[in-house]
Structures are given as structure tokens and as C-alpha cells.
FIZAPA-10293 format. One record per residue (C-alpha): x, y, z; residue number from 1; residue in one letter. Coordinates in nm, 3 decimals, always signed. Example, Ala and Ser with C-alpha at 12.3 -4.5 7.8 and 13.67 -1.06 7.14 Angstrom:
2
+---------+---------+---------+------+------+
!      px !      py !      pz ! resi ! resn !
+---------+---------+---------+------+------+
!  +1.230 !  -0.450 !  +0.780 !    1 !    A !
!  +1.367 !  -0.106 !  +0.714 !    2 !    S !
+---------+---------+---------+------+------+
//
This chain:
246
+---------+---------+---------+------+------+
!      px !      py !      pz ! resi ! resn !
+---------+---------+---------+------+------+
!  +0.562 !  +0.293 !  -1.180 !    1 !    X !
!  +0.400 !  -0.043 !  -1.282 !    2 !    X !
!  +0.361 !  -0.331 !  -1.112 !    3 !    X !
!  +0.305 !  -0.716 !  -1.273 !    4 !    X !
!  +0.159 !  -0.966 !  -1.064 !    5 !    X !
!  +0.137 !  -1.269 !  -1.218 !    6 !    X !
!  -0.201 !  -1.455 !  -1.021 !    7 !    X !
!  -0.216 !  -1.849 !  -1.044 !    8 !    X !
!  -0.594 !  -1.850 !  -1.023 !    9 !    X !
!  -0.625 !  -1.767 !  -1.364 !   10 !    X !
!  -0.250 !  -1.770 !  -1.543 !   11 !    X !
!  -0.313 !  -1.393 !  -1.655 !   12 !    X !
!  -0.090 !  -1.095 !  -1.573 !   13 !    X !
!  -0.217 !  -0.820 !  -1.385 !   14 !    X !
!  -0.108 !  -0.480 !  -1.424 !   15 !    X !
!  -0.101 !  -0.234 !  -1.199 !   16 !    X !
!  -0.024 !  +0.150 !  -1.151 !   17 !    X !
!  +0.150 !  +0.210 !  -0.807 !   18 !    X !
!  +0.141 !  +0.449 !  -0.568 !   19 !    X !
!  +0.361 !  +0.408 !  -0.302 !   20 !    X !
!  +0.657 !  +0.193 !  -0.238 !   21 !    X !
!  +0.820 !  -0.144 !  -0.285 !   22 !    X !
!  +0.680 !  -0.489 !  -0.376 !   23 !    X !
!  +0.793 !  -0.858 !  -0.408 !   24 !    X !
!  +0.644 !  -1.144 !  -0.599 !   25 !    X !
!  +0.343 !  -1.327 !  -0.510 !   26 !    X !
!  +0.455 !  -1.712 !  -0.371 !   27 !    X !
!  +0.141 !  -1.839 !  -0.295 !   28 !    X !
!  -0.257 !  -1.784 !  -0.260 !   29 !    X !
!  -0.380 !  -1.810 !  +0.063 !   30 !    X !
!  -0.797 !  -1.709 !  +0.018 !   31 !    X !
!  -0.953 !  -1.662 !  -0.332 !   32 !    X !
!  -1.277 !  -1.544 !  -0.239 !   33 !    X !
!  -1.560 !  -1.329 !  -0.450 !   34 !    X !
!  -1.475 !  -1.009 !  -0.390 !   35 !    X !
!  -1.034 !  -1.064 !  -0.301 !   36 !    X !
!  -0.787 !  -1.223 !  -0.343 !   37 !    X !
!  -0.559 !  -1.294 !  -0.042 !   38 !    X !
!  -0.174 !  -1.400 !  -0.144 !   39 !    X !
!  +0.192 !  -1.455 !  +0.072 !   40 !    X !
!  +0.469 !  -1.212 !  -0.076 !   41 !    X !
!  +0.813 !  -1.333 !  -0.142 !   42 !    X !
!  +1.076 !  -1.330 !  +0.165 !   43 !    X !
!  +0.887 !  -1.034 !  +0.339 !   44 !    X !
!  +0.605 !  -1.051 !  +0.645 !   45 !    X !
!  +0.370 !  -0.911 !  +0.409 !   46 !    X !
!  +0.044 !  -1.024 !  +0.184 !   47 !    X !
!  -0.129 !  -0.853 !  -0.068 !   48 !    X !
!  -0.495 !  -0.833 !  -0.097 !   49 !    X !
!  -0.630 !  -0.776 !  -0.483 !   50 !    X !
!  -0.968 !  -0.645 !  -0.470 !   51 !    X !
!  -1.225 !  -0.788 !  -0.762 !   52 !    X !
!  -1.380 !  -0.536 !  -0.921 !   53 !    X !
!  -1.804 !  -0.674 !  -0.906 !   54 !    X !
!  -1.871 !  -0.357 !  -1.218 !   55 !    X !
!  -1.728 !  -0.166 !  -1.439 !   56 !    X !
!  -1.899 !  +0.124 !  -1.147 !   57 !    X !
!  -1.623 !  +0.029 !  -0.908 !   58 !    X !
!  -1.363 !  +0.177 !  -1.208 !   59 !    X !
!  -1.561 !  +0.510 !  -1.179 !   60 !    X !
!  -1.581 !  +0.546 !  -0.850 !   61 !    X !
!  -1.229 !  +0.478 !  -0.811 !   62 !    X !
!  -1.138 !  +0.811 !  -1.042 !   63 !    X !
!  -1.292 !  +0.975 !  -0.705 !   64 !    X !
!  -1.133 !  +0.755 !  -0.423 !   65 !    X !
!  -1.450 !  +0.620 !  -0.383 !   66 !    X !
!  -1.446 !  +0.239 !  -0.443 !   67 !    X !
!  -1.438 !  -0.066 !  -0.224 !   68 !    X !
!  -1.010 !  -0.061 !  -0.231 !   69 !    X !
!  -1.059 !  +0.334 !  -0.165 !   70 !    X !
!  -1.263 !  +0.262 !  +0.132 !   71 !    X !
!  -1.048 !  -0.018 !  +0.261 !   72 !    X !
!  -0.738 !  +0.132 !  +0.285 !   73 !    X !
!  -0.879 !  +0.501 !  +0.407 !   74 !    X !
!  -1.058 !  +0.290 !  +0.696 !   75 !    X !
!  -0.703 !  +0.124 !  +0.783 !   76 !    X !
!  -0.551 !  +0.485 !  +0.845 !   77 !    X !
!  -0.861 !  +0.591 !  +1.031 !   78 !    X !
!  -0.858 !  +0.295 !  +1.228 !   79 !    X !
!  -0.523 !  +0.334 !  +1.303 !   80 !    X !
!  -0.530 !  +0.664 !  +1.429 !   81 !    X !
!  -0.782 !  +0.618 !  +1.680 !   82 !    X !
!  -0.597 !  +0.350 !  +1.840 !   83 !    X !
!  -0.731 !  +0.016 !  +1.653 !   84 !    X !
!  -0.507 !  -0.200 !  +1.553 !   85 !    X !
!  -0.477 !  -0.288 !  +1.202 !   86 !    X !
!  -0.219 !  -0.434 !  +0.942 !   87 !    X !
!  +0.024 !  -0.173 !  +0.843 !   88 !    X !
!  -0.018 !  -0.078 !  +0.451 !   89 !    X !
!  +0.330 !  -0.091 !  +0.269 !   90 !    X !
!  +0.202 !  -0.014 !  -0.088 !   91 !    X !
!  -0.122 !  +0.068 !  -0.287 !   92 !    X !
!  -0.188 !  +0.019 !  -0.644 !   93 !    X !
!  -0.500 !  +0.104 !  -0.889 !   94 !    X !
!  -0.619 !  -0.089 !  -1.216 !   95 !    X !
!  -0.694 !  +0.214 !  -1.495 !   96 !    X !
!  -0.772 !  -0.032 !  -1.752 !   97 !    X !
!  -1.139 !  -0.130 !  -1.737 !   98 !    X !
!  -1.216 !  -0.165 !  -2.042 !   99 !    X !
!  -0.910 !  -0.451 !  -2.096 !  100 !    X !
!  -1.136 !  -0.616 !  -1.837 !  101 !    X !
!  -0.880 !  -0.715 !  -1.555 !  102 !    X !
!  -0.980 !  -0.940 !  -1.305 !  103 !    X !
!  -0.870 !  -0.683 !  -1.028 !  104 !    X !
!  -0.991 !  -0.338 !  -0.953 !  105 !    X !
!  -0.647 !  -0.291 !  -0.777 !  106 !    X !
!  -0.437 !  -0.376 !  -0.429 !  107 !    X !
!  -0.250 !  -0.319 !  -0.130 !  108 !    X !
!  +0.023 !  -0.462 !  +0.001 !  109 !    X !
!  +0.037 !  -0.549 !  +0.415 !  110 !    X !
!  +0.185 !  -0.657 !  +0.737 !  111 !    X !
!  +0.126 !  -0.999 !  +0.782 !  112 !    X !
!  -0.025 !  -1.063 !  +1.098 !  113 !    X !
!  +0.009 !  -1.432 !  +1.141 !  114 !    X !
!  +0.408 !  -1.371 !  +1.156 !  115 !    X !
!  +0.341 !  -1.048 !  +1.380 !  116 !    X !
!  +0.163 !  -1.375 !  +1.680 !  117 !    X !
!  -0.224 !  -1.356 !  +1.574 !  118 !    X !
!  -0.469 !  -1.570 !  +1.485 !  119 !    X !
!  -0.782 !  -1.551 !  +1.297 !  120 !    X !
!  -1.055 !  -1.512 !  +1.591 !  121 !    X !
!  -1.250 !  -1.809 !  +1.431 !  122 !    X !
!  -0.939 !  -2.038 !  +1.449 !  123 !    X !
!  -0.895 !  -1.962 !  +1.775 !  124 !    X !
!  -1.247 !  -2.050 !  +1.886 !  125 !    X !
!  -1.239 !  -2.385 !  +1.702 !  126 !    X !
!  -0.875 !  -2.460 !  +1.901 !  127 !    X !
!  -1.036 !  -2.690 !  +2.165 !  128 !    X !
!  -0.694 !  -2.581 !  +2.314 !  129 !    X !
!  -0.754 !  -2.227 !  +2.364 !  130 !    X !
!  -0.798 !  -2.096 !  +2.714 !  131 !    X !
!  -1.081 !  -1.972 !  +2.863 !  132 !    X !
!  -0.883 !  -1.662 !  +2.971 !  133 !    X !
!  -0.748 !  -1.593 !  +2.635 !  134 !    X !
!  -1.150 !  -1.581 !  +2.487 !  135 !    X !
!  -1.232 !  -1.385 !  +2.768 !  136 !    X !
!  -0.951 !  -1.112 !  +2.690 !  137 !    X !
!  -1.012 !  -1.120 !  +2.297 !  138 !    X !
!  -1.406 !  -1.046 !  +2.377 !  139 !    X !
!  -1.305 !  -0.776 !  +2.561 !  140 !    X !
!  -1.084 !  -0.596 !  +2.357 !  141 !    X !
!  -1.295 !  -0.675 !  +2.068 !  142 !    X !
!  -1.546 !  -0.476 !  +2.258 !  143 !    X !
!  -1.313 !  -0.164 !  +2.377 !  144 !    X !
!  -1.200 !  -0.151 !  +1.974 !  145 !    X !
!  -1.588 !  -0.116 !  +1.902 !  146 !    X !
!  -1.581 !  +0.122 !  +2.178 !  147 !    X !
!  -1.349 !  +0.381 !  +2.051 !  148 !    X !
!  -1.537 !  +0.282 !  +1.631 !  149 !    X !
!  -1.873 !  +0.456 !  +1.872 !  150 !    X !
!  -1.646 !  +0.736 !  +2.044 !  151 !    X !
!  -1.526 !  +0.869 !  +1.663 !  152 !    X !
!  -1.881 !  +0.775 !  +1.485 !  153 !    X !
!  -1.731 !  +0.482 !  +1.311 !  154 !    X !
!  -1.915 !  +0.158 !  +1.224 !  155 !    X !
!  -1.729 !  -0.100 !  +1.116 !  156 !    X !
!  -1.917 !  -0.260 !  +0.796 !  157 !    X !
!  -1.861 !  -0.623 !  +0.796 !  158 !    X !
!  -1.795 !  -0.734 !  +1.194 !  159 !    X !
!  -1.733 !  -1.130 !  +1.192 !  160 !    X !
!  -1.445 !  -1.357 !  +1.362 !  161 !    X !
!  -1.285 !  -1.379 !  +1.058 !  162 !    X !
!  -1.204 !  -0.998 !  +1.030 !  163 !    X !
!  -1.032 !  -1.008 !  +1.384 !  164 !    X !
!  -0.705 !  -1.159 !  +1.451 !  165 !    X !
!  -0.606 !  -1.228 !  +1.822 !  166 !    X !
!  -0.248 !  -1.262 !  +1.982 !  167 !    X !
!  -0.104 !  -1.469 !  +2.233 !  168 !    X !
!  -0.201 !  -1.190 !  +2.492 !  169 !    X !
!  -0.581 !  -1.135 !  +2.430 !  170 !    X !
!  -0.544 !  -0.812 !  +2.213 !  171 !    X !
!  -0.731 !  -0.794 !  +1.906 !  172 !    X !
!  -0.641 !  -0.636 !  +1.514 !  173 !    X !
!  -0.910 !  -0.577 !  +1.248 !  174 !    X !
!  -0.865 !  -0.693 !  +0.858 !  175 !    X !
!  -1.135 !  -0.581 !  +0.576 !  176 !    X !
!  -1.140 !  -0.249 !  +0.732 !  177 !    X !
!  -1.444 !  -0.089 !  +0.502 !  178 !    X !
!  -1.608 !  +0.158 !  +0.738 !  179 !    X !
!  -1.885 !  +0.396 !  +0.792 !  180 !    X !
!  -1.795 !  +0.756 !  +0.940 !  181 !    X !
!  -2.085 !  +0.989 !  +1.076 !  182 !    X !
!  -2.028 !  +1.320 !  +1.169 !  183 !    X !
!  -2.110 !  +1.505 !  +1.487 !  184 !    X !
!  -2.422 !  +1.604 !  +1.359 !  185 !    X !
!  -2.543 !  +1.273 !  +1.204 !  186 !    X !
!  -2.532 !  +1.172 !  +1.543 !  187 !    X !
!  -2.923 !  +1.066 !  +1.539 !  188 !    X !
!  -2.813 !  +0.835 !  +1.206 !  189 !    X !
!  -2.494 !  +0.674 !  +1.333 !  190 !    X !
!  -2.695 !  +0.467 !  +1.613 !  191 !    X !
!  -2.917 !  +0.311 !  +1.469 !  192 !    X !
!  -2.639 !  +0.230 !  +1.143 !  193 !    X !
!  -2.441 !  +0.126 !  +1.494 !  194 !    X !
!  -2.649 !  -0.092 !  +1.641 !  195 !    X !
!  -2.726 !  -0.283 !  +1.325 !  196 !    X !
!  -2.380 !  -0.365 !  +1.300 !  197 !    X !
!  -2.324 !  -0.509 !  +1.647 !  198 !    X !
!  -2.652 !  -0.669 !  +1.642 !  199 !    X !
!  -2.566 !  -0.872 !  +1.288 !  200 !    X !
!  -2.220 !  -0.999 !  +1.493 !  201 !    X !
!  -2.463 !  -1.050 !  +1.855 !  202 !    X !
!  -2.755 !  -1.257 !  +1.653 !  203 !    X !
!  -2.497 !  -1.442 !  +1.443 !  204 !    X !
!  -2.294 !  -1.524 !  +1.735 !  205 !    X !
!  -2.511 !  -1.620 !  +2.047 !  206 !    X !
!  -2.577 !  -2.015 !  +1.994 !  207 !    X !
!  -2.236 !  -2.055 !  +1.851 !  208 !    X !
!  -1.950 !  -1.901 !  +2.064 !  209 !    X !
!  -1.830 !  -2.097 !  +2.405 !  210 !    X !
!  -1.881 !  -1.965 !  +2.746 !  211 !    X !
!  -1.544 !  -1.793 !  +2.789 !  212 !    X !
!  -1.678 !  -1.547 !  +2.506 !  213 !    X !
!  -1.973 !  -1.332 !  +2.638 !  214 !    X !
!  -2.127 !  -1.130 !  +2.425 !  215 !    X !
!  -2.211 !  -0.884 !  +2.697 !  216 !    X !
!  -1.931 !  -0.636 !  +2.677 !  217 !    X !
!  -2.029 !  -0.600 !  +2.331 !  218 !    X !
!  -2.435 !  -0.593 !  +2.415 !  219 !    X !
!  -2.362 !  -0.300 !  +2.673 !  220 !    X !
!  -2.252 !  -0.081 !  +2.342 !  221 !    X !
!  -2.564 !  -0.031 !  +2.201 !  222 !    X !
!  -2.737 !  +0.229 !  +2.214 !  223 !    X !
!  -3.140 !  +0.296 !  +2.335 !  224 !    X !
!  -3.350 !  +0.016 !  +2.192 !  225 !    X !
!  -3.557 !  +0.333 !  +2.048 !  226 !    X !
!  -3.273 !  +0.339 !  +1.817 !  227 !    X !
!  -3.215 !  -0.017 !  +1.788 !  228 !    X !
!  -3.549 !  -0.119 !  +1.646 !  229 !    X !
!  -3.490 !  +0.103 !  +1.337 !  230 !    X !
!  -3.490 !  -0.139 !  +1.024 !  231 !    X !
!  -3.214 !  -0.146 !  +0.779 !  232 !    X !
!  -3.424 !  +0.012 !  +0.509 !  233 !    X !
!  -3.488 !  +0.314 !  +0.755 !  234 !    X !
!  -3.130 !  +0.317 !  +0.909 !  235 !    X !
!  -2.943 !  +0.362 !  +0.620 !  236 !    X !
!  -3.213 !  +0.611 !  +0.370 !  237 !    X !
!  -3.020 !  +0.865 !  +0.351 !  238 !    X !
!  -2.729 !  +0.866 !  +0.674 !  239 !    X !
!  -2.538 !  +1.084 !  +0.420 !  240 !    X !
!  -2.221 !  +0.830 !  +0.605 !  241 !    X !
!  -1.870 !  +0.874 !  +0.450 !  242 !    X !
!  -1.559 !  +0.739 !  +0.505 !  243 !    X !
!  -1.323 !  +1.058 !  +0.645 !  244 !    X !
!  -1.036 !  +1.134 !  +0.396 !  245 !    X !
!  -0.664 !  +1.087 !  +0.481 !  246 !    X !
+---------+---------+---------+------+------+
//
């Protein structure tokens, strides 16, 4: 089955090839950034994401569920199944026309989680009418999410406020869900790839978040500083790190 999509950005049809199920219009664009596109769907809780291809490498590895969308929507499942909460996927759809150039390497259709009560952590920070309880829940479930990522060797690749949506009760869900797997024995590799990760969010974070959010439920995850002083050069030569299959 093929999908159109026609994307105001740049007036030009997009075709896709999909693989799953149902799929409205787009109404709207809500982020147009480098590497996505973010847009509302029609009269359903759902947005799609269209993922920019940056080569024409992204088209090969995509032949071997390999690429950036691959990743994304394999580290939803995974994420799911270990008791994260993420945006349920409704439909998936691939681009097999690179050399048409397309703007879009392909997409995925998902829950909407402003309409299912949460806000973009960020948002939330900024709202001078946010309580100090509510921070203090979000940093902790942030931190008992990143807990269960360390149980199942995961590292999530790109942790920022703007990747974790918050509800009205504290609980946290994760967007942009690219992720690192290690397995058992790559144990000596995940940590260090680990505490890189949580460092990037602790460093970026310290001088800017309010009191209520403490970064030291997040700070007690890491592991030995032996492992933390690893640079990124050394922590990532050769992890052999996948993302699981589905």
C-alpha cells in the first residue's frame, strides 16, 4: 500500500510504502527541525514524525533495518517492553526511492501525548506555575526510567527535556527513542557508553534546572568513576552496541 503525504514545508508530495495500518491527512506542522519533521494528523490523537534522510547511506542501511527510522521505532518497542513509557506506534512507512531524491527517508505514525495529559519536560520547567512537587516526581521517574535503560543494558542516545513528556501526576514518557543495547557480555562497554549519556544530560543541566529538580537521583546511576572518566573516543571504539530486534 502507498501512502501520499502532501508536506507544506516544501509543497512536494511524499510517497511512501506502508507497512502497517491506517493513516489520516497531515493538518498541520508542529516542529520542522534538521533531521524530522513533526506534524498533527487529521481528527485522530496521533502525529507523524517524517525522518530526513542526512545521505543517500541512510537509504542503504534502511534495506537492513538499520537506519535512524529503523532504530527509532525498534527502541519504542524495546522501551516499551521493559516498562518505559513511550508513544504507541500506529503505522510505519519506508521511502524506496532515493534516487528521486525525497525529502524523507520515511515515517511513523503515533499517539499523541499532549492529548494523552503530558507536557514537554522543558515546558514544564519554564511554567513559573509548576509545583515544586510535580518537578520533584518527574526527576524521579525520569531517573527510575534510566534505571530499568541500566537494568536491560540500554542507553538512551539523545537524553534532554525535550525528549521527556511529563503528566499531571509526575510520571514521565520518552520521544526520539534511538537507543544503544549492550549485551551481557559487553557489560565492561555499556558503562562507560552509560555514563556518558547521563553525564551529557547532568553537565548540561546543573546551572539551569530549579531546586525542585535534583539531579541526584540521576547522579546515583552512574557507575564507578573508573568507568566514568573513559573519553568518548575510547567509550564508543568498538562497543560492538546494537539496537535488539523486534
Amino acid at each position: 500500500m502507498f501512502r501520499y503525504f502532501n508536506v507544506a514545508a516544501d509543497g512536494k508530495p511524499q510517497r511512501f510504502i506502508c507497512l502497517s495500518r491506517q493513516q489520516e491527512h497531515l493538518s498541520s506542522i508542529l516542529i520542522d527541525h534538521k533531521p524530522s519533521l513533526v506534524a498533527a494528523v487529521d481528527r485522530q490523537q496521533q502525529v507523524v514524525k517524517l525522518v530526513k534522510a542526512r545521505s543517500w547511506h541512510e537509504y542503504v542501511k534502511l534495506l537492513w533495518n538499520h537506519s535512524r527510522l529503523s532504530k527509532e521505532i525498534k527502541g519504542n518497542r524495546v522501551l516499551q517492553q521493559i516498562g518505559v513509557r513511550v508513544p504507541h506506534i500506529y503505522e510505519t512507512g519506508i521511502n524506496l526511492r532515493p534516487f528521486a531524491k525525497p525529502s524523507y527517508l520515511g515515517y511513523y505514525a503515533m499517539e499523541d501525548l499532549t492529548q494523552a495529559g503530558y507536557r514537554e519536560f522543558e515546558a514544564l520547567i519554564d511554567d513559573s506555575s509548576t509545583s515544586a512537587t510535580l518537578l520533584r516526581q518527574a526527576m524521579l521517574s525520569v531517573a527510575a526510567d534510566l534505571q530499568r535503560m541500566k537494568q536491560h543494558r540500554i542507553v538512551f542516545s539523545d537524553i534532554n527535556k525535550r525528549n521527556i513528556y511529563i503528566n499531571a501526576e509526575g510520571n514521565s514518557a520518552w520521544i526520539d527513542t534511538g537507543i544503544k543495547h549492550f549485551a551481557a557480555h559487553q557489560q565492561a562497554r555499556f558503562e562507560p557508553a552509560y555514563n556518558q549519556a547521563l553525564r551529557k544530560f547532568i553537565d548540561n543541566n546543573r546551572q539551569q534546572l530549579p531546586a525542585a529538580c535534583s539531579l541526584a537521583p540521576i547522579e546515583q546511576l552512574l557507575f564507578s568513576p573508573a568507568a566514568a572518566t573513559l573519553t568518548p573516543a575510547s567509550a564508543n571504539a568498538g562497543t560492538g552496541a546494537h539496537s535488539p530486534d523486534c
